[in-house]
N, CA, C and O of each residue as an XYZ file, in Angstrom:
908
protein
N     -68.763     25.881     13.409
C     -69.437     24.579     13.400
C     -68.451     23.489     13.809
O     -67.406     23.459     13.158
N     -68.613     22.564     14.805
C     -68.369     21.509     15.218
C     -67.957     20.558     14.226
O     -68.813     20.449     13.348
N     -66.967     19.843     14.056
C     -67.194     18.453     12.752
C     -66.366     17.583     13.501
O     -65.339     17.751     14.159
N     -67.267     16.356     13.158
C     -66.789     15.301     13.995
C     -65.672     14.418     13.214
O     -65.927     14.119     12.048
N     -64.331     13.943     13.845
C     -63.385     13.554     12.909
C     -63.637     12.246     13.488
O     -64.014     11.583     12.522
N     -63.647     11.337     14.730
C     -63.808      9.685     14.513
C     -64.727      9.892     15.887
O     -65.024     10.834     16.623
N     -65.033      8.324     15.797
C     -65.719      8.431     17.501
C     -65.556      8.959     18.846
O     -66.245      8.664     19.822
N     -64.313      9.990     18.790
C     -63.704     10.345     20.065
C     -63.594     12.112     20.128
O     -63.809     12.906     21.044
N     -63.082     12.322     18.465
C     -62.482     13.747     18.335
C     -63.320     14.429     17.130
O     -63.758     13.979     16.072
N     -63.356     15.600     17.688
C     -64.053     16.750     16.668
C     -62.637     17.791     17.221
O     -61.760     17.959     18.067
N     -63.372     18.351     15.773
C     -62.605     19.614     15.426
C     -63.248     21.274     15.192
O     -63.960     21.474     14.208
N     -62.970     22.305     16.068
C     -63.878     23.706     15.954
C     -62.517     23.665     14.678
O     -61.405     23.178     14.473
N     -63.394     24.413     14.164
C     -62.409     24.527     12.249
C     -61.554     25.953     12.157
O     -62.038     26.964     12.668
N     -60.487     25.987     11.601
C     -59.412     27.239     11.628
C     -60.098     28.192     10.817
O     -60.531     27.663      9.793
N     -60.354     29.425     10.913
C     -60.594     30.772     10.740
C     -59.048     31.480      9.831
O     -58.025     31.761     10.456
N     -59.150     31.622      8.650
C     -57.939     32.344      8.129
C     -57.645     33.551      8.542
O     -56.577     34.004      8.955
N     -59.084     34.235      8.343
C     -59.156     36.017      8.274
C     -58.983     35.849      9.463
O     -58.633     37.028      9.523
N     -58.870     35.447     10.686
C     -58.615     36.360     11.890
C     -57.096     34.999     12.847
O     -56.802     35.038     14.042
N     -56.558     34.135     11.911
C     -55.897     33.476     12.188
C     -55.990     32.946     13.658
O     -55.165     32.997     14.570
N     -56.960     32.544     13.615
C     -57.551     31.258     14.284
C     -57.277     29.545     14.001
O     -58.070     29.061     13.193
N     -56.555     28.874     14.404
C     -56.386     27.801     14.034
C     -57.348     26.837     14.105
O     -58.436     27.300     14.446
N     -57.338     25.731     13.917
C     -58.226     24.286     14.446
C     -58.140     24.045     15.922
O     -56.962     23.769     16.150
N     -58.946     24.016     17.206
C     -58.945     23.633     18.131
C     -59.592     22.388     17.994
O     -60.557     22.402     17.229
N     -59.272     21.150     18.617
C     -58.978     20.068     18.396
C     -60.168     19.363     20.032
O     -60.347     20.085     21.012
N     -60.577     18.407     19.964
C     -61.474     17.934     21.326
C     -61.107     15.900     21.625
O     -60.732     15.106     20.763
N     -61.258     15.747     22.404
C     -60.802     14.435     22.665
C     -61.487     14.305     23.918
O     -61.361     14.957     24.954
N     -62.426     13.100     23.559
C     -63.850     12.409     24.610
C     -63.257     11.511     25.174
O     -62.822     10.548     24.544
N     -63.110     11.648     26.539
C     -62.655     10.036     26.814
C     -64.019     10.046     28.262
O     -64.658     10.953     28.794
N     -63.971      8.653     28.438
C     -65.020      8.062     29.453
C     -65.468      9.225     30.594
O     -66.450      9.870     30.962
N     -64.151      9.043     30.865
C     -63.986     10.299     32.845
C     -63.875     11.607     32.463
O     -64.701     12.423     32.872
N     -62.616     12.061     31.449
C     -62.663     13.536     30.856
C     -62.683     13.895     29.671
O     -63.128     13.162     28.788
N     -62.099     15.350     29.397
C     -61.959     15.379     27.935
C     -60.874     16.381     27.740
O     -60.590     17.054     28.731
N     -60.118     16.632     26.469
C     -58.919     17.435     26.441
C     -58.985     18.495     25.597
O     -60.076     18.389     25.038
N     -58.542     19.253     25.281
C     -58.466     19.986     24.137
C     -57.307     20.218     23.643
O     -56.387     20.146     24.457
N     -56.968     20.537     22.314
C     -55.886     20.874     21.312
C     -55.664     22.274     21.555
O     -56.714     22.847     21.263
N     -54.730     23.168     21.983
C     -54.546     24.593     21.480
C     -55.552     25.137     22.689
O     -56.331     24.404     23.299
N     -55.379     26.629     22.930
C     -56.455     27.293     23.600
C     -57.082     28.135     22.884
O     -58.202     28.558     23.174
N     -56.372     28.494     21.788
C     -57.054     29.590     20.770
C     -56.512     30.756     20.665
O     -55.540     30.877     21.411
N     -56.841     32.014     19.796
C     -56.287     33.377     19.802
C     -57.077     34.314     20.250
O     -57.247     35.295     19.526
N     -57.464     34.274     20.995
C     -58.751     34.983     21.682
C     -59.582     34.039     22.514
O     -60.039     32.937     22.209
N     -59.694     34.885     23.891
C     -61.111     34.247     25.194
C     -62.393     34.572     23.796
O     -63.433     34.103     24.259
N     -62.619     34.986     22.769
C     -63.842     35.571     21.869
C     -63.683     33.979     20.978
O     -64.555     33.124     21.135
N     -62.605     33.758     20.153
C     -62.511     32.273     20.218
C     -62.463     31.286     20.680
O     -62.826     30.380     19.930
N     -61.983     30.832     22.214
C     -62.709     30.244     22.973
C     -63.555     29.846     23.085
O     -63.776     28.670     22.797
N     -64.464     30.693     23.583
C     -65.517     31.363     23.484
C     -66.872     30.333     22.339
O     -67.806     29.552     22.520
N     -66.440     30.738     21.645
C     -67.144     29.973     20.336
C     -66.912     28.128     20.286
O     -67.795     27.365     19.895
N     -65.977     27.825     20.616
C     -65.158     26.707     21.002
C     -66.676     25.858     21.925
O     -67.539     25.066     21.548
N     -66.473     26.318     22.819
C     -66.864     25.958     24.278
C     -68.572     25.774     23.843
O     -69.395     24.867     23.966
N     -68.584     27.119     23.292
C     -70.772     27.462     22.924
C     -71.093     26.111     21.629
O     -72.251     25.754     21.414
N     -69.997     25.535     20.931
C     -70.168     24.817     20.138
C     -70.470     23.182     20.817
O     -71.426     22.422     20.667
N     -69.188     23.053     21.616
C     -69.159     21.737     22.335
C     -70.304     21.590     23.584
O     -70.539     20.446     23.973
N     -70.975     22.654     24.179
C     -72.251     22.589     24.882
C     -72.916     22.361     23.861
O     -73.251     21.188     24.025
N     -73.317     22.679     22.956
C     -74.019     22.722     21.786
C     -74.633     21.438     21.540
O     -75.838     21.187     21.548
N     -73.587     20.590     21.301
C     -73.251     18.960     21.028
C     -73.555     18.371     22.103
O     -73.366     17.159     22.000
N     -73.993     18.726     23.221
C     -73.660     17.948     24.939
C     -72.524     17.831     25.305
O     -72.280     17.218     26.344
N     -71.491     18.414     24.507
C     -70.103     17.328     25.079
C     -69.286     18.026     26.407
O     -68.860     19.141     26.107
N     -69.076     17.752     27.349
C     -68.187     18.471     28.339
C     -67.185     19.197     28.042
O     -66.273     18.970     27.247
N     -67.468     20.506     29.018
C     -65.803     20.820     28.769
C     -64.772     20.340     29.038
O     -64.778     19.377     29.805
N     -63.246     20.942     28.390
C     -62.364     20.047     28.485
C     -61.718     19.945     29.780
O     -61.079     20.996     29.836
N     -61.572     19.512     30.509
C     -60.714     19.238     31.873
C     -59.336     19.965     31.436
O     -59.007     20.888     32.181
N     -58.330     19.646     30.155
C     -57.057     20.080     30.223
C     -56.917     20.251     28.922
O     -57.528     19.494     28.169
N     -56.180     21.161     28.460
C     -55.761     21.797     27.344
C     -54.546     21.860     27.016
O     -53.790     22.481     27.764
N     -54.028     21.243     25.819
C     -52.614     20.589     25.684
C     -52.159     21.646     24.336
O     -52.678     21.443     23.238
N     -51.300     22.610     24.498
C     -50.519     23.265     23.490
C     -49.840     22.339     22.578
O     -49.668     21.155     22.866
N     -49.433     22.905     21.417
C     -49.062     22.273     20.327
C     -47.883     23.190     20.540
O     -46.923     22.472     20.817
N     -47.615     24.167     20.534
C     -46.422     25.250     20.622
C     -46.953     26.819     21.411
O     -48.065     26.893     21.934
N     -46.088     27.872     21.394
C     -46.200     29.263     21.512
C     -46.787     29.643     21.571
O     -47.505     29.975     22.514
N     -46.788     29.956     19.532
C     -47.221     31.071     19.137
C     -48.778     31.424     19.707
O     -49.541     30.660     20.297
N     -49.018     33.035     19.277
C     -49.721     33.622     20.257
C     -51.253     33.187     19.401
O     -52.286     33.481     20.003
N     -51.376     32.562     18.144
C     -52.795     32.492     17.783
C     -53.609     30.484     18.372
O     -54.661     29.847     18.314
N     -52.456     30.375     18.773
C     -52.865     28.833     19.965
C     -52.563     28.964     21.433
O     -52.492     27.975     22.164
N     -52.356     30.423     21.932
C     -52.093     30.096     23.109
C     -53.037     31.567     24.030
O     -53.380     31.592     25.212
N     -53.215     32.524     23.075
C     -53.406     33.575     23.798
C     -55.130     33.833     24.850
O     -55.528     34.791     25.514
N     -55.761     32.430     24.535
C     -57.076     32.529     25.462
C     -56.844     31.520     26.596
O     -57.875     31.137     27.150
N     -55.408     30.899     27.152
C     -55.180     30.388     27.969
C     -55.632     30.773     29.258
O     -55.578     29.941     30.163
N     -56.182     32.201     29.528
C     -56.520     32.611     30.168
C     -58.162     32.453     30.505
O     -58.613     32.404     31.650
N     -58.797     32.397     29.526
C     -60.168     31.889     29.695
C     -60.426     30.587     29.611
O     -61.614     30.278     29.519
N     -59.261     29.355     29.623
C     -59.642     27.828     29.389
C     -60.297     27.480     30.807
O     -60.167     28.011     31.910
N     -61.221     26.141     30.261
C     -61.722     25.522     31.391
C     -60.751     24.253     31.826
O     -60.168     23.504     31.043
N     -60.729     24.208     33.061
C     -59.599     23.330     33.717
C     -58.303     24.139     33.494
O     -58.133     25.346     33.667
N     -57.289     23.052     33.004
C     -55.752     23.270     33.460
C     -55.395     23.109     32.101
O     -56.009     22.448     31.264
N     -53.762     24.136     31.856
C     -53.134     23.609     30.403
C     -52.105     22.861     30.517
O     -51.418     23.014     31.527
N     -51.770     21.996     29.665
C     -50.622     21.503     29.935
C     -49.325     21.848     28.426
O     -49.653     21.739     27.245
N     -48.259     22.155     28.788
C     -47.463     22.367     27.668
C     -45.935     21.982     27.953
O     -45.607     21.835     29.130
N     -44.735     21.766     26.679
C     -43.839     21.544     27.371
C     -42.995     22.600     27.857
O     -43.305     23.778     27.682
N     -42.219     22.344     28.302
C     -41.191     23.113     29.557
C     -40.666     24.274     28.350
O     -40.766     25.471     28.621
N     -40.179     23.890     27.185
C     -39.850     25.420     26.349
C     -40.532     25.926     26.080
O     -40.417     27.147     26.187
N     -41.754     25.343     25.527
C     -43.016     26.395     25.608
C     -43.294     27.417     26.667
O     -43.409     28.597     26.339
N     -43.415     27.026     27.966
C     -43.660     27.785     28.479
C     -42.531     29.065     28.927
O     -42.634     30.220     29.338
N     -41.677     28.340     28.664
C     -40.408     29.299     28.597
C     -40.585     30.856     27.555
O     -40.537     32.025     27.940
N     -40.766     30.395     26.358
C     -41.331     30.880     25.124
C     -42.450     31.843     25.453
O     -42.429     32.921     24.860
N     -43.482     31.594     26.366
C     -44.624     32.294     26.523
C     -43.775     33.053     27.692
O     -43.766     34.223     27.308
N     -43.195     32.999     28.688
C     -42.687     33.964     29.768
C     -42.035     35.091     29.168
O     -42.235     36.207     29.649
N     -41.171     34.919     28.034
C     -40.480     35.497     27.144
C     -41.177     36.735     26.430
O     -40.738     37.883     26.364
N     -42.316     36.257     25.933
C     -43.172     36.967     24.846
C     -44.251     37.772     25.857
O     -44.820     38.808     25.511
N     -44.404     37.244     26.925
C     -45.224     37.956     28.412
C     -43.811     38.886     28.642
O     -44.234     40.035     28.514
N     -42.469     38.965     28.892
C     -42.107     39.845     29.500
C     -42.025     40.959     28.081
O     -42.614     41.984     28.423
N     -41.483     41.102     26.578
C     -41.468     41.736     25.675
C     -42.802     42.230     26.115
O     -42.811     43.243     26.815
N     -44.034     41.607     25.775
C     -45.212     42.451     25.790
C     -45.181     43.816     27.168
O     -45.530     44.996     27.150
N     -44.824     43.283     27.818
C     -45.188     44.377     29.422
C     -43.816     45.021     29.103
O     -43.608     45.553     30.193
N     -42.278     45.464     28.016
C     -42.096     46.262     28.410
C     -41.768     46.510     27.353
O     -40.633     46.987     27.337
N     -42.427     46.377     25.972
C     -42.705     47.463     24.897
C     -44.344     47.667     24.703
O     -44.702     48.679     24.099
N     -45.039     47.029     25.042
C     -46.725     47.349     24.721
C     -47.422     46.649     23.241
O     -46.666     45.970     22.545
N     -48.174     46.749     23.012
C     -48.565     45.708     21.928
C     -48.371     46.217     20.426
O     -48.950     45.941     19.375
N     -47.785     46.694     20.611
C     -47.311     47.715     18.868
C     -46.987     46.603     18.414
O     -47.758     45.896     17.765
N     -45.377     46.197     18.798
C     -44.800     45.205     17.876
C     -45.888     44.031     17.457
O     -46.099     43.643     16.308
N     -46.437     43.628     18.490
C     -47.432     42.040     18.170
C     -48.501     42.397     17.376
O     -49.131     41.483     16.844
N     -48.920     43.826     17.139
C     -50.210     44.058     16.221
C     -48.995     44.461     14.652
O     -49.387     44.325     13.493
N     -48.292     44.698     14.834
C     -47.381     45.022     13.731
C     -47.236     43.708     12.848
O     -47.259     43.824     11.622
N     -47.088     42.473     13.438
C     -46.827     41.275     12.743
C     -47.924     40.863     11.992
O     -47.707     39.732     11.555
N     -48.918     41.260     11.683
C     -49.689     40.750     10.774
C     -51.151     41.343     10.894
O     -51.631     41.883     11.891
N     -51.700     41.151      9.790
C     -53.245     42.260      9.854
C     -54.434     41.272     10.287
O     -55.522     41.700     10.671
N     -54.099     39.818     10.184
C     -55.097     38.976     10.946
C     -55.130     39.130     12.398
O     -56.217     39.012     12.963
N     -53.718     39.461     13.297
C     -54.161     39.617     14.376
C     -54.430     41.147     15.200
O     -54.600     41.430     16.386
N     -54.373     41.967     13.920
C     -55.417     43.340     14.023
C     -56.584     42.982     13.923
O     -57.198     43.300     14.942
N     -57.193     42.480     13.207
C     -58.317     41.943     12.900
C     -59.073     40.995     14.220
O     -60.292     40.844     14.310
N     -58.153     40.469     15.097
C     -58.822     39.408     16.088
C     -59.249     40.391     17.312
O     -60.302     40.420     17.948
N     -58.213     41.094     17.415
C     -57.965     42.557     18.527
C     -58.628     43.688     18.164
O     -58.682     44.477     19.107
N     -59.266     44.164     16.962
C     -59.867     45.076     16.383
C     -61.128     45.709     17.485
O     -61.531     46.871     17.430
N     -61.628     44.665     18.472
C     -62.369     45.745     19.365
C     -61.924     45.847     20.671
O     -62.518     45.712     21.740
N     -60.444     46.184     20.320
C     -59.699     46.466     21.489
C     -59.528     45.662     23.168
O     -59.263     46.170     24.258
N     -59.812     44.215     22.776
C     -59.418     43.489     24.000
C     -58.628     43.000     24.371
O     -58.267     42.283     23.438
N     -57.851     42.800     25.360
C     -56.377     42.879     26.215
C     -55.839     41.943     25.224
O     -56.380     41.204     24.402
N     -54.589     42.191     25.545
C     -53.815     40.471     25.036
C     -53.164     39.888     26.220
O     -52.241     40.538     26.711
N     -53.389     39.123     26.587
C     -53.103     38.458     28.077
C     -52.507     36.741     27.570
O     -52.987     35.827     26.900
N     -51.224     36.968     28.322
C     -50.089     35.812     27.948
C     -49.976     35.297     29.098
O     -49.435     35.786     30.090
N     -50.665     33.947     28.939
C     -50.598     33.097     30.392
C     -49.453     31.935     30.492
O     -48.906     31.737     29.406
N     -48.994     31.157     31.528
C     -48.020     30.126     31.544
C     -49.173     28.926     31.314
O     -50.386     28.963     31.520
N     -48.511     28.091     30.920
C     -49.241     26.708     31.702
C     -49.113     26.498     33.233
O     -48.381     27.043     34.059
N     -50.198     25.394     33.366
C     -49.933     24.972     34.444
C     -49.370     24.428     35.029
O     -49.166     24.613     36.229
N     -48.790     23.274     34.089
C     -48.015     22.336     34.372
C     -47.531     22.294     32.981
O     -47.985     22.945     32.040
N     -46.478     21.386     32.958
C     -45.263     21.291     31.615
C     -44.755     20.199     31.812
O     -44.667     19.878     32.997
N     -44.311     19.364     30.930
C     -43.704     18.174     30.533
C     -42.555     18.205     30.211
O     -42.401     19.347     29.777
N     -41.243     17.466     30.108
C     -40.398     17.227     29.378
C     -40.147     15.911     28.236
O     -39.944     14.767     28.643
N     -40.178     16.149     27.221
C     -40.238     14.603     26.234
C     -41.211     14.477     26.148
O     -41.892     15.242     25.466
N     -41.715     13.442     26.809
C     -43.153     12.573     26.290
C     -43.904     12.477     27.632
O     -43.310     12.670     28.693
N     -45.351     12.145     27.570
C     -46.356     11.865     28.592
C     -46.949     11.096     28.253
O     -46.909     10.984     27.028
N     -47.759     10.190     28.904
C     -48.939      9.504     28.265
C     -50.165     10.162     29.240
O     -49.954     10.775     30.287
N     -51.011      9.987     28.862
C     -52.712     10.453     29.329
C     -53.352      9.348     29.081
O     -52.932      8.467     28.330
N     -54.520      9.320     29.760
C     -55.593      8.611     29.641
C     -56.852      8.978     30.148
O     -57.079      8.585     31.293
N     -57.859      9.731     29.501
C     -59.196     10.532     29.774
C     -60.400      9.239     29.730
O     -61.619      9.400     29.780
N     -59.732      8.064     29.633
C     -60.796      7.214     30.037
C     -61.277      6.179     28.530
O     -62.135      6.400     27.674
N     -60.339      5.059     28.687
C     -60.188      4.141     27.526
C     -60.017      4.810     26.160
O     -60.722      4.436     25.224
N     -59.166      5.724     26.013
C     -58.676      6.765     25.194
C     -57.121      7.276     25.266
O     -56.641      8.409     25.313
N     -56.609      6.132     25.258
C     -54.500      7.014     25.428
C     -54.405      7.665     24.657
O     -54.627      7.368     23.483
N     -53.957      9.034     25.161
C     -53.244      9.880     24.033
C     -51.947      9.864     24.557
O     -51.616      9.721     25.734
N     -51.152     10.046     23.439
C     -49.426     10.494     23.534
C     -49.509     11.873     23.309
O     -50.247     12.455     22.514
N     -48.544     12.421     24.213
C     -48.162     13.887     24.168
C     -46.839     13.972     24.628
O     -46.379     13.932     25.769
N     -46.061     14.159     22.990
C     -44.430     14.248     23.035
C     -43.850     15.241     22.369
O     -44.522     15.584     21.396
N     -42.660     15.957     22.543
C     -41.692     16.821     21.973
C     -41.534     16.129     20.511
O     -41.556     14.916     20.303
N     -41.338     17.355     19.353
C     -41.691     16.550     18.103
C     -40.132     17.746     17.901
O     -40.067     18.770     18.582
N     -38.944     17.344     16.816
C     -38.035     18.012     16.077
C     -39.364     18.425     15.043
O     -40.345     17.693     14.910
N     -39.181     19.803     14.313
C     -39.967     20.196     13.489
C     -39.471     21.753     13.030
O     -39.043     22.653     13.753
N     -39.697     21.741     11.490
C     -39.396     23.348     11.097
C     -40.024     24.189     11.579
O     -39.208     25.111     11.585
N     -41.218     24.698     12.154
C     -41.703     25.679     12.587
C     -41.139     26.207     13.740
O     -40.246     27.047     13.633
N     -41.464     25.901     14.637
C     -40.657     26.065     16.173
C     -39.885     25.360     16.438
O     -39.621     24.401     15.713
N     -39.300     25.590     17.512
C     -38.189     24.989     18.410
C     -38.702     24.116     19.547
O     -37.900     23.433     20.184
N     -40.368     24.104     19.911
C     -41.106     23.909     21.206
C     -42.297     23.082     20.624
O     -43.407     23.081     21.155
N     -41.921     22.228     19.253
C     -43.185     21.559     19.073
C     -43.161     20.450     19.838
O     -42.165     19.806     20.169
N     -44.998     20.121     20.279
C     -45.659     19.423     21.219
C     -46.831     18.628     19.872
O     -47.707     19.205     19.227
N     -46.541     17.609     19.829
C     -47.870     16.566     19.202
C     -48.374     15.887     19.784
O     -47.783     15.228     20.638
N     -49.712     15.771     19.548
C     -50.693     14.621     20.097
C     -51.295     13.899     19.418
O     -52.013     14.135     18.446
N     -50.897     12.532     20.141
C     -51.349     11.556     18.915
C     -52.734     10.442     20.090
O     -52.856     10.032     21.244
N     -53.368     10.430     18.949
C     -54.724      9.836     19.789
C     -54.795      8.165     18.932
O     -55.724      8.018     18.137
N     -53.895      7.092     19.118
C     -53.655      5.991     18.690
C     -54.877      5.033     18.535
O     -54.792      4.052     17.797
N     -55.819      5.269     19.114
C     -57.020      4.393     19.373
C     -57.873      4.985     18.114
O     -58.581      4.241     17.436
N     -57.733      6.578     17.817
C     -58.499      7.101     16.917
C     -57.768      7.380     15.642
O     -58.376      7.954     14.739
N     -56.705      7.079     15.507
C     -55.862      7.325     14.652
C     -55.591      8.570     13.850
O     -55.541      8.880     12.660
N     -55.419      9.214     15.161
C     -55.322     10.784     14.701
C     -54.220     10.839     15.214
O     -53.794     10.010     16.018
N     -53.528     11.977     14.752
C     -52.488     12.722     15.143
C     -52.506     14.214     14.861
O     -52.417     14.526     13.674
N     -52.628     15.395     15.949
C     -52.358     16.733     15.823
C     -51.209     16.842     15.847
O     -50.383     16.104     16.385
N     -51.008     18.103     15.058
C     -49.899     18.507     14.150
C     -49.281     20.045     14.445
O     -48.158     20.434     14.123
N     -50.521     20.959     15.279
C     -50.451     22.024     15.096
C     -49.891     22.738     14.055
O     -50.659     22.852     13.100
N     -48.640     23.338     13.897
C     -48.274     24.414     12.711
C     -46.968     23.438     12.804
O     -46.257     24.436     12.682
N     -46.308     22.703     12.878
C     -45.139     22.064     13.202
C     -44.827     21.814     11.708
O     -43.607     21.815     11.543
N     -45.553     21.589     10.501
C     -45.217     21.210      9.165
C     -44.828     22.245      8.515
O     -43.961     22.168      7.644
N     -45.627     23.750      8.970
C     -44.977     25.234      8.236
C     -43.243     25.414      8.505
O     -42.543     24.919      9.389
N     -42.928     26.204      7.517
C     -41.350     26.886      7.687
C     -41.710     27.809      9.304
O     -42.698     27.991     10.016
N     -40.500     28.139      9.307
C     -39.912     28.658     10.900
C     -40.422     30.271     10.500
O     -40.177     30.887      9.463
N     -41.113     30.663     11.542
C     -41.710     32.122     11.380
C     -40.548     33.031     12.326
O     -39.875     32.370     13.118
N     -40.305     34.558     12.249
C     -40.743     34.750     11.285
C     -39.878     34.758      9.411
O     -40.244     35.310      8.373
N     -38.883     34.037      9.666
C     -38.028     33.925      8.301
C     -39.039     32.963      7.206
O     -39.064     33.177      5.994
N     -39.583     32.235      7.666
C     -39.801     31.309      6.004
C     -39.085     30.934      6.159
O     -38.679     30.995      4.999
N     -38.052     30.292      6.839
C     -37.370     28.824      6.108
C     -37.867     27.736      6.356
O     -38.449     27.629      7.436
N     -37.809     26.612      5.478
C     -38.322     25.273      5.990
C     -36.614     24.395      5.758
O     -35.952     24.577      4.736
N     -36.276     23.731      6.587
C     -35.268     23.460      6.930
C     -35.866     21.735      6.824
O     -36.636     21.063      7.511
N     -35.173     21.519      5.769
C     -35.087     20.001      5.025
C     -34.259     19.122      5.775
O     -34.246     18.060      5.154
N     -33.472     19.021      6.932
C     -33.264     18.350      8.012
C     -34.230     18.511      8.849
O     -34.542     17.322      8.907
N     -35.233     19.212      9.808
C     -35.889     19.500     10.398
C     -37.459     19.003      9.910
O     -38.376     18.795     10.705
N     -37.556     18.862      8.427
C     -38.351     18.696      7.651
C     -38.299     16.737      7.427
O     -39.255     15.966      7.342
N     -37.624     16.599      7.410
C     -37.343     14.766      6.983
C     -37.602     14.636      8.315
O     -38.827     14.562      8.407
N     -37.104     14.568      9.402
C     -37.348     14.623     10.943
C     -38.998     14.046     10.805
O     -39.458     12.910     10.698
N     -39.709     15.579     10.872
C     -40.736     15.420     10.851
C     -42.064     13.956     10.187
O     -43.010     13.287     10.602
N     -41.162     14.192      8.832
C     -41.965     13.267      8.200
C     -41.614     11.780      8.730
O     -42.469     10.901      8.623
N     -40.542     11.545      9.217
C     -40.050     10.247     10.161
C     -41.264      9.826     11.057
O     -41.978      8.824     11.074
N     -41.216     11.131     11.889
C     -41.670     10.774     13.115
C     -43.240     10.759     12.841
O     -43.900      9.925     13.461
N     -43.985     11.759     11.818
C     -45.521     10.944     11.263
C     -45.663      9.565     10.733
O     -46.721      8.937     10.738
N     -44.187      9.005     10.139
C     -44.766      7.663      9.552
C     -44.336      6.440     10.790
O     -44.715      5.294     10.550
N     -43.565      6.685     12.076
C     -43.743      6.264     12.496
C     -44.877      5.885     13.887
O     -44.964      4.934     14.664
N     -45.477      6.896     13.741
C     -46.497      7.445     14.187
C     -48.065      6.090     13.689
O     -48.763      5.508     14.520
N     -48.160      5.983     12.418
C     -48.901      5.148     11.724
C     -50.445      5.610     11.946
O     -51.392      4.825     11.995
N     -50.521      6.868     12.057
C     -51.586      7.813     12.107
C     -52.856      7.271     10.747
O     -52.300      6.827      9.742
N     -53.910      7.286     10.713
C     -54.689      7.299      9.826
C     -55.307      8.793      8.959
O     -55.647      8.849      7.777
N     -55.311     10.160     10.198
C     -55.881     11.077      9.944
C     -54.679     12.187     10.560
O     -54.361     12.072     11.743
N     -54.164     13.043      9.879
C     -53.136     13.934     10.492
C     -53.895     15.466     10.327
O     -54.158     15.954      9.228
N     -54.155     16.040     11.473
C     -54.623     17.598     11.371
C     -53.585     18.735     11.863
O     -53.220     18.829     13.034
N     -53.194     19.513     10.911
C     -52.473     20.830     10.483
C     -53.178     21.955     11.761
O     -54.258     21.782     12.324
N     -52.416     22.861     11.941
C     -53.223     24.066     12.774
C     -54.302     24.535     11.888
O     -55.519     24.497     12.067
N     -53.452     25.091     10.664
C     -54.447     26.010      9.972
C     -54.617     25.296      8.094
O     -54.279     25.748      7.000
N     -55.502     23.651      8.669
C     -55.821     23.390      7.035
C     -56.708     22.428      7.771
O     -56.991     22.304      8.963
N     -57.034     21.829      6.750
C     -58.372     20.585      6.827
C     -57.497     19.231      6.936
O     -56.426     19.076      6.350
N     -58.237     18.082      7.942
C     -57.436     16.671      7.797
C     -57.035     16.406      6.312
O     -57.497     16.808      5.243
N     -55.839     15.449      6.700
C     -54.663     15.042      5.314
C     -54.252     13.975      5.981
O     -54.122     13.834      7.197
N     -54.028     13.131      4.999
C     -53.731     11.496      4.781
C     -52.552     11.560      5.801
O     -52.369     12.671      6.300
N     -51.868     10.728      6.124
C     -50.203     10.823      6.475
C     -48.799     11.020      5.289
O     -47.630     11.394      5.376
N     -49.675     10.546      4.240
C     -48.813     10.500      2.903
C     -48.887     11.925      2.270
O     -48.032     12.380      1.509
N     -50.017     12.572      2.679
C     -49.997     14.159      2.104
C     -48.944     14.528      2.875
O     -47.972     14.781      2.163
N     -48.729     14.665      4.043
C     -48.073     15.266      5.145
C     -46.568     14.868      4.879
O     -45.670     15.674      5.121
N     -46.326     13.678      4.404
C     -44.869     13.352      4.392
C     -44.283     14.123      2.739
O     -43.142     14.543      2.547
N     -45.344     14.133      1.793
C     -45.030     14.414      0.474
C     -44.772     15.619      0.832
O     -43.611     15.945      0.587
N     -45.710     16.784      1.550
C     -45.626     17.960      1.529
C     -43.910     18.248      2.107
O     -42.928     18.671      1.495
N     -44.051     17.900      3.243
C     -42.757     18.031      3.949
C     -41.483     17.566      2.920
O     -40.827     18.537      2.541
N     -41.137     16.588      2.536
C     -40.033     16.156      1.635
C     -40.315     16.979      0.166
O     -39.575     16.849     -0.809
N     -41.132     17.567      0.185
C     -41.148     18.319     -1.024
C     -41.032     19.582     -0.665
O     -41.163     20.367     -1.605
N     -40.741     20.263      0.836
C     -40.425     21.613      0.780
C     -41.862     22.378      0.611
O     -41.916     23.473      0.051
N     -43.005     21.736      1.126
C     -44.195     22.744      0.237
C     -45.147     23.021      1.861
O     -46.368     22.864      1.865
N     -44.296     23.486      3.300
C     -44.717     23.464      4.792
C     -45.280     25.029      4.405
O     -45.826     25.718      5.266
């Protein structure tokens, strides 16, 4: 189900059991964007049947938050173009060449949610972006700026946020969790973070895999070690 977060952005909602995150939507006049591509063309998929659903267009361009393979692996079935930054895609060439020369053992080995997504045996296909950024970008889909910048953050090394200033949102993807796969949350990396949300002055901050949170949840969580 579709839920609408302000006049601009809805959110398809994160899936635990098959670790599916929040894919994220952004209306502007001329186009529209999307958050993440998803962990599956089958999630996608659902994505897309939801936002026809609503009338709303598909997205012209699809902006990664990071990597990992449960926001990036239906890049292959997105409509339009993705955009991500330059280590990201580095990151995905990386995890595309491991896959083609050990086979998908190891990646079904890491966890039983993404047995569960793959369970009726469909490819796993690791695409690049199309294009890649370094630092920061600005966009504009049509009286709608979004920022799309390199964020320091405990999870990855390749976090990408988008902040939609007019709507006072800010995506977050997984950038607030500890660094996979160790668990650490790294309390320099962690204060970072919470910096750069309060200077941000976000009204609504959305997580990959939780429900919108204040900016003050997000900074407490983080300075309290609880990513």
């Amino acid at each position: 189900m579709l839920n609408r977060l302000t006049e601009r952005i809805w959110v398809y909602p994160y899936e635990e059991a098959r670790d599916r995150p929040n894919l994220g939507y952004v209306r502007g006049d001329r186009w529209s964007l999307a958050v993440d591509a998803g962990h599956s063309a089958d999630h996608l998929r659902g994505f897309y049947r939801e936002l026809e659903a609503a009338g709303l267009p598909l997205p012209a361009l699809t902006v990664l938050t990071h990597w990992h393979w449960d926001h990036t692996l239906a890049m292959h079935a997105v409509h339009g173009l993705c955009l991500a930054g330059e280590m990201t895609n580095r990151h995905l060439a990386a995890f595309r060449d491991r896959l083609a020369a050990e086979g998908t053992g190891f990646f079904f080995g890491l966890d039983e949610r993404i047995r569960r997504e793959y369970a009726d045996g469909k490819p796993v296909i690791v695409t690049l972006a199309d294009m890649t950024f370094a630092g920061e970008m600005s966009l504009d889909p049509g009286n709608c700026p979004v920022r799309v910048f390199r964020a320091e953050a405990p999870h990855t090394d390749d976090t990408t946020l988008i902040d939609v200033p007019g709507e006072g949102v800010l995506f977050l993807g997984d950038s607030t969790g500890a660094s996979f796969p160790d668990r650490i949350m790294d309390p320099d990396l962690a204060g970072k973070l919470a910096e750069t949300v309060r200077s941000a002055h976000p009204t609504i901050c959305l997580e990959g895999h939780w429900t919108p949170l204040s900016p003050e949840e997000i900074m407490h969580d983080l300075m309290n070690g609880n990513g």
